[in-house]
N, C-alpha and C positions, 0 to 999 in steps of 0.2 A: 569229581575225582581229583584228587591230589598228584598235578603234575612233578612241581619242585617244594622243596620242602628245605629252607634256610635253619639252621637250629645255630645262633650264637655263634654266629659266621662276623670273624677278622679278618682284615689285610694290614699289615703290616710292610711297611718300606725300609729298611735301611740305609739311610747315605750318609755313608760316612762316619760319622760320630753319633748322629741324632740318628732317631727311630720317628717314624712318619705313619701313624694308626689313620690309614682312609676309612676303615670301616670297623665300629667298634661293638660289636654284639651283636647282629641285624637276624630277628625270627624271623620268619615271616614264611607264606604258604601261596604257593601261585595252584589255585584248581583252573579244573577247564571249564570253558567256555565263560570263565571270568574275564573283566576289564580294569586294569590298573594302571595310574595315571602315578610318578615318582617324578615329585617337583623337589624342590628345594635349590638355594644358591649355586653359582659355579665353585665346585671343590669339595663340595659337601661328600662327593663318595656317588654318583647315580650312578655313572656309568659304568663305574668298578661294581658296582652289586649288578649292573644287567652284563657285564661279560663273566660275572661268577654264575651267575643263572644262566648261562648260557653254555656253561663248558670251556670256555674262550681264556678261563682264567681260574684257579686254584686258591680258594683261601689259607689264609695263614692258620688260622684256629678255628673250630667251632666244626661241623658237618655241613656237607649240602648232600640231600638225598634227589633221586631221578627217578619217578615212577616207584620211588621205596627203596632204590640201590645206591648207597652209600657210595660218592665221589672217587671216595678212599680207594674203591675197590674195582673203578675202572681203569684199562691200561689205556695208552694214546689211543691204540686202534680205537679201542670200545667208546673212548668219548668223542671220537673223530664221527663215530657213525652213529652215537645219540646226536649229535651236533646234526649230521646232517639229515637224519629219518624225522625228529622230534623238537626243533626247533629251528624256526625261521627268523632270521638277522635281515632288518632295517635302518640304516645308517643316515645319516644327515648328509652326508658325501654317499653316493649314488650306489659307488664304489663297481658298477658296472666294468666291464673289461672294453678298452675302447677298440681294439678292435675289430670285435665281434660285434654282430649284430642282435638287435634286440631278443631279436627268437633263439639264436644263441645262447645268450645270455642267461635268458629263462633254462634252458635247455641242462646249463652244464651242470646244475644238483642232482641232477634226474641220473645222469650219463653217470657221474662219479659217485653215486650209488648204486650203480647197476640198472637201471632202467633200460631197455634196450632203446635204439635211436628210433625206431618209428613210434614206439609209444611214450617218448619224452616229447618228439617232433608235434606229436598230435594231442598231447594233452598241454604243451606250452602254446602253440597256437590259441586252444581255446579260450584260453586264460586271459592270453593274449585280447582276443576278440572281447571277452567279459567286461576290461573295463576299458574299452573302447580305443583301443589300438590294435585291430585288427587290419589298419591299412598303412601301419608303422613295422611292420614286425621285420622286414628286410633292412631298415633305419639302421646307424651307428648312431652310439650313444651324442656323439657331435650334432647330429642331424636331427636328436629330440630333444623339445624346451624340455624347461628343470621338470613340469609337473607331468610329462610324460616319461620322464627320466627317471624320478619315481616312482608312478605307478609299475614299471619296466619292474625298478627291484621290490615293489611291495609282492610281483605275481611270480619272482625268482623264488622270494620267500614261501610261497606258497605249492612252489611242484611237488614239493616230499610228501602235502598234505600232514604240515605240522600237528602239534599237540597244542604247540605255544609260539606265536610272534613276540620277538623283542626288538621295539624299534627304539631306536636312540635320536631325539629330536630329528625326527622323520619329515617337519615340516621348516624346520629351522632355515635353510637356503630358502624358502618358496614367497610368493610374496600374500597377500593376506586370502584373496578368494582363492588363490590356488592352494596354499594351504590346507583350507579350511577344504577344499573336494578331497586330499588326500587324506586329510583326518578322517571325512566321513565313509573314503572310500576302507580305510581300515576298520572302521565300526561296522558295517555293511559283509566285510567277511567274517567278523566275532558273530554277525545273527545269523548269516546263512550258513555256516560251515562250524560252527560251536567251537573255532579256534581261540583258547585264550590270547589276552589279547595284551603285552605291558608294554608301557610307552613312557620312555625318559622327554619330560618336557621342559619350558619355563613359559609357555602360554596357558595363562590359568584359566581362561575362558574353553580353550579344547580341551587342558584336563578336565573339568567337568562335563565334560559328556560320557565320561569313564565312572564306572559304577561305583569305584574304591578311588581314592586319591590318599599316596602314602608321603607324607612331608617328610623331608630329612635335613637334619641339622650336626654340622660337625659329624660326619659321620655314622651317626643313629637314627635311627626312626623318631622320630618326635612327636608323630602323631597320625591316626589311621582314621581315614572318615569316610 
């Protein structure tokens, strides 16, 4: 099923005099329970094409469709709550609320979607327990190391019961074993839960474990393998 759907999606910058093209034509099709791996240089445009896939950010030219609904024709409320029902955000900085405590933290996508608090309370514990901080859950984000800090925001990502993860060098701060459990612990939810799966990287040994890996150069897709 065809989650997002890019058709000849631009950014374009302004400054000043010059004109600055991050992203110069980019198709491309996230279905679910897909895995996509987006390498390429610093500046090449990833991040800017996963906050465009994400709602986070508007292109200059081209379409981006949601589920088949044209960008165009959602207002803030409407992309605020595909944002929050339909897609989960993973960041290289934790971006955790410090503080609050871990179960918290899981907790508040549930809340500002409407969730009620005993069923955000008891579905972020489990989560919680799932990947094995179930005796962290009272913690501030101070009080957990980095790869318990993200696993925290990989099961934040996960309360809505997305459609789509988008994680942006999700392993980048970690160091190499810890790394590698968060990488595996995100492919582990792409099997059991058929959530698509895109991840802004520059470790090409984890993007290949991703079933797609999309090169981008200068702001284009270069190449899809």
């Amino acid at each position: 099923m065809e989650i997002i759907n890019l058709k000849r999606v631009f950014k374009i910058y302004k400054r000043g005099g010059s004109v600055v093209e991050v992203l110069r034509g980019i198709d491309l099709v996230i279905n679910s329970s897909d895995t996509y791996a987006i390498v390429g240089a610093s500046g090449v445009g990833k991040s800017t094409l996963l906050n465009i896939m994400g709602a986070l950010d508007n292109c200059t030219e081209g379409e981006v469709l949601y589920h088949g609904v044209p960008s165009g024709t959602l207002d803030e409320q409407s992309a605020a709550r595909f944002r929050n029902r339909s897609i989960g955000f993973v960041f290289q900085s934790h971006h955790l609320l410090p503080e609050f405590t871990a179960l918290e933290n899981v907790m508040l996508p549930a809340l500002i979607g409407g969730v009620s608090k005993d069923e955000a309370l008891k579905k972020a514990t489990e989560l919680l327990g799932e990947v094995g901080l179930k005796n962290r859950v009272s913690h501030k984000p101070g009080e957990l190391s980095g790869g318990e800090q993200q696993r925290t925001a990989i099961v934040r990502a996960l309360i809505q019961d997305p459609d789509v993860v988008l994680a942006d060098e999700p392993t980048g701060n970690l160091d190499t074993v810890t790394a590698k459990e968060v990488f595996d612990l995100l492919l582990d939810i792409n099997k059991a839960r058929a959530t698509a799966l895109v991840v802004v990287t520059h470790n090409e040994t984890l993007a290949g474990k991703l079933s797609r890996t999309i090169r981008m150069v200068d702001g284009k897709i270069a190449a899809e393998l």
